[in-house]
matplotlib code that plots the C-alpha trace (Angstrom):
import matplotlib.pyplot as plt

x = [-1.3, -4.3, -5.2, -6.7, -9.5, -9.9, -13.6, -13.4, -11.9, -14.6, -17.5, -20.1, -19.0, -18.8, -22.3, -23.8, -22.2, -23.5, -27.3, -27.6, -26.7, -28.9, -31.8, -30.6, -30.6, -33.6, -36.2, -35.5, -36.0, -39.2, -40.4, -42.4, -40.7, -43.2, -41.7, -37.9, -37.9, -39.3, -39.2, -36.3, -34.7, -35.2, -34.8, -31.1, -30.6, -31.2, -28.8, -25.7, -26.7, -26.1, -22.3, -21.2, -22.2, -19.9, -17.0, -17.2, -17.3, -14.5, -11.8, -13.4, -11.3, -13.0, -15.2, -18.0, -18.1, -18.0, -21.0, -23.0, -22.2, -23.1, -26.2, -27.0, -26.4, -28.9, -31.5, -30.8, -31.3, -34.7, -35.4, -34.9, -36.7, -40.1, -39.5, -39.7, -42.9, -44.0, -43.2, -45.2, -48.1, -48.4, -47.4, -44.4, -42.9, -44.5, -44.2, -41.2, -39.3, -40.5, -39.5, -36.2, -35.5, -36.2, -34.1, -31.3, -32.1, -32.4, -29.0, -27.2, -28.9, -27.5, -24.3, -24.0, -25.8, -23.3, -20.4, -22.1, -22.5, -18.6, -17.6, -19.9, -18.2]
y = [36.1, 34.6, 31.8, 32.8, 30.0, 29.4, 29.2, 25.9, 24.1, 25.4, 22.8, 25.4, 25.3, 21.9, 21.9, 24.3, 22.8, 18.9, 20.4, 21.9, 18.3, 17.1, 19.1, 18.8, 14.7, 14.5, 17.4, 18.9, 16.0, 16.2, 19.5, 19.4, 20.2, 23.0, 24.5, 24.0, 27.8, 29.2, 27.5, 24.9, 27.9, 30.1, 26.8, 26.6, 29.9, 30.4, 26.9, 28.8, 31.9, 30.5, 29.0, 31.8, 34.4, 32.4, 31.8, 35.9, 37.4, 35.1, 37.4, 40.4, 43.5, 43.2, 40.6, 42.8, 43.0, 39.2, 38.8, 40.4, 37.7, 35.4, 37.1, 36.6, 32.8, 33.2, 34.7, 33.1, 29.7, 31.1, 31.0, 28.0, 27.0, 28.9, 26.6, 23.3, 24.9, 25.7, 22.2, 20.8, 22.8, 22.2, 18.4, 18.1, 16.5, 14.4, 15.4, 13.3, 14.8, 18.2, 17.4, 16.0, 19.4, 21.5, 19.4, 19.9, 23.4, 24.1, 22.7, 24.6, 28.2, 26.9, 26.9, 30.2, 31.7, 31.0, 31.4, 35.3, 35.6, 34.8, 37.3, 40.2, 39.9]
z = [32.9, 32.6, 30.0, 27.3, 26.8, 30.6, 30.2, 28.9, 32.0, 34.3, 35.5, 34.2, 30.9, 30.5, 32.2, 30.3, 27.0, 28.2, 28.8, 25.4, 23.9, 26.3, 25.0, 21.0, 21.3, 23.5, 22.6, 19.6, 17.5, 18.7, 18.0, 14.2, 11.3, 10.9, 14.5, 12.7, 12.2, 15.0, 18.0, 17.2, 16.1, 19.0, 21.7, 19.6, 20.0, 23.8, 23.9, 22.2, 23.9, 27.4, 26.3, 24.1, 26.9, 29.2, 26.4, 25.6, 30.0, 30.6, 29.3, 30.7, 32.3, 35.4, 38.0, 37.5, 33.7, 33.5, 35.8, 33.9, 31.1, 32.9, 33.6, 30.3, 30.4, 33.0, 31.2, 27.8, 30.3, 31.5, 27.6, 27.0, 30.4, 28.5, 25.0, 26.7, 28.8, 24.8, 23.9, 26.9, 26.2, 22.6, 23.5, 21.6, 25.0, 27.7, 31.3, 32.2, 29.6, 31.0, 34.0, 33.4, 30.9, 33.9, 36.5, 34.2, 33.3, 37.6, 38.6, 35.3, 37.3, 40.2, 38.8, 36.9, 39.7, 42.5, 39.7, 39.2, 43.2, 43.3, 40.8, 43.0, 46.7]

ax = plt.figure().add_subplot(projection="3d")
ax.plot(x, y, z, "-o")
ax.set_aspect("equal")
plt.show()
C-alpha cells in the first residue's frame, strides 16, 4: 500500500516548498503595496499552485495521471518565472535578485521535469 502523504518525503517537494519561501522572504516584500492584489497575489498564487499540484498527482490511480500534475507545477513555475520578469521590468527587483529568482526557478524545472519524464517511460 502506498503512503498516503508520500509527496512530502520527495526532494521536489521539499524543493518546490523551500523556493516559494525563497521568493516570499526575498521578493515579495518588495513588490508595492499597490501591486498586493494583483501581482503579489498572482506571484502567491503560481507559488501554492506549483506545491499543491504536486501534493494532489501524488495519490493518483495511475503514472500518467500524476504527470500531468506535475505538469501543472510546471507551468504554474513558468508563472511565477513571468512575475519576477514583471518585477524586473517595473524595477521592483534589481538584476541580481532576477537572476538569483531564475536560478532557483531553473533547477526546481529541472526537477519536476525529470520527476514527469520518470512517470512517462
Amino acid at each position: 500500500m502506498k503512503k498516503i502523504f508520500r509527496f512530502r518525503e520527495w526532494p521536489v517537494y521539499q524543493e518546490a516548498l523551500n523556493f516559494r519561501n525563497w521568493v516570499i522572504e526575498n521578493i515579495v516584500p518588495l513588490i508595492p503595496e499597490e501591486e498586493r492584489y494583483e501581482l503579489t497575489s498572482q506571484l502567491k498564487r503560481a507559488l501554492n499552485s506549483i506545491i499543491l499540484n504536486i501534493a494532489e498527482g501524488a495519490y493518483r490511480i495511475s503514472d500518467k495521471d500524476f504527470a500531468h500534475f506535475l505538469n501543472n507545477s510546471v507551468t504554474s513555475l513558468n508563472e511565477a518565472v513571468a512575475c519576477f520578469d514583471i518585477c524586473l521590468k517595473d524595477k521592483y527587483i534589481n538584476k541580481n535578485l532576477h537572476a538569483e529568482a531564475i536560478t532557483l526557478s531553473n533547477n526546481l524545472a529541472k526537477q519536476l521535469i525529470a520527476f514527469h519524464k520518470s512517470l512517462m517511460r
